[in-house]
N, C-alpha and C positions, 0 to 999 in steps of 0.2 A: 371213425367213419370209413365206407368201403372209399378206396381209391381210383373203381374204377369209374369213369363216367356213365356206363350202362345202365347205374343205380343211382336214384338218389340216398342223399345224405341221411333220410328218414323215409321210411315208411310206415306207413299209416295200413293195416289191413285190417280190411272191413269186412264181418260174416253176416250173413244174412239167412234169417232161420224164419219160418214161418208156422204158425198154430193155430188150431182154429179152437174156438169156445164158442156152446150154445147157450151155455147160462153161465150165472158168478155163483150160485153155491150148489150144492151136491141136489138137495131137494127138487129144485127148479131144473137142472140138466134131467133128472129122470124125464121129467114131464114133457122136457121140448127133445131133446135128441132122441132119433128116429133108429139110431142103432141098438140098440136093447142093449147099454152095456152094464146095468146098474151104476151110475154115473164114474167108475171109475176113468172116463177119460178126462173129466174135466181133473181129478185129481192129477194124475198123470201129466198133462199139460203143465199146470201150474209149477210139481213136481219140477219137472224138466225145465220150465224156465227157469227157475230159482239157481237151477244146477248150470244152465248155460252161463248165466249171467259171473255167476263164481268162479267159473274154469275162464274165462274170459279175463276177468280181475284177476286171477293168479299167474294167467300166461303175460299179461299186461295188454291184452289188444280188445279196440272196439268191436263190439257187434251190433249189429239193427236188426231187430225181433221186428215182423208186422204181422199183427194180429188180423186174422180173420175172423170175422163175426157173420157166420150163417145165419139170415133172419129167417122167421117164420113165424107165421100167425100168434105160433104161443111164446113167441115173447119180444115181437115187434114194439110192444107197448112197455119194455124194459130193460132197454140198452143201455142207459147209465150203468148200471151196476156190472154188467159184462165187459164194457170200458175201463170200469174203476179197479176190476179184477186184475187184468194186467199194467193198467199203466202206474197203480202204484205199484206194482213190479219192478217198474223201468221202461215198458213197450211205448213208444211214443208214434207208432203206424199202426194204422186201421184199414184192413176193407170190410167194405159190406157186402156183403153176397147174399143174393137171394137162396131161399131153401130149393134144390131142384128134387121132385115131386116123382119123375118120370121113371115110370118102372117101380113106383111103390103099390103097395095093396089102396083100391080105390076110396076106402077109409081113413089110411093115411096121409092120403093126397089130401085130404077135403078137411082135414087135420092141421095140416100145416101148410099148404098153398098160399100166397099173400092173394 
């Protein structure tokens, strides 16, 4: 252990990373996300969690993931399974955040608006 008093005996570092997901599988992301990406980010997401989570276990230190979850119309009626998506990951923090609208084509809005 360090000697000097400036430090403790152990440290504890904690990362904090955050991702957001608008569905739990590929099909369902087409349909709610508003960014046209052919659902590659939900891949991606998950992807990158898997990867943080490992690089974290290899260096030895904690991190806390909080999941953000963008609601909107098309799948306000289906947030278990977007829950289920990361927390059997490991993520154990959620926000909700509503879909913000503002600046999309007026079709889109009336689309996804709550």
């Amino acid at each position: 252990p360090p000697r000097s008093t400036l430090f403790p005996y152990t440290t504890l570092f904690r990362s904090y990373f955050d991702i957001a997901l608008h569905a739990a599988d590929a099909t369902t992301q087409l349909e709610v996300n508003p960014i046209g990406d052919n659902g590659r980010s939900l891949f991606e997401a998950l992807k990158g969690l898997g990867v943080m989570f490992r690089l974290a276990e290899t260096l030895g230190i904690r991190i806390s993931i909080t999941h953000k979850i963008v609601i909107s119309r098309l799948n306000v009626t289906r947030l278990e399974p977007i829950f289920r998506a990361t927390y059997d990951r490991g993520v154990r923090h959620f926000i909700l955040q509503p879909v913000r609208t503002l600046g999309l084509a007026p079709q889109l809005q009336a689309t996804l608006a709550i």
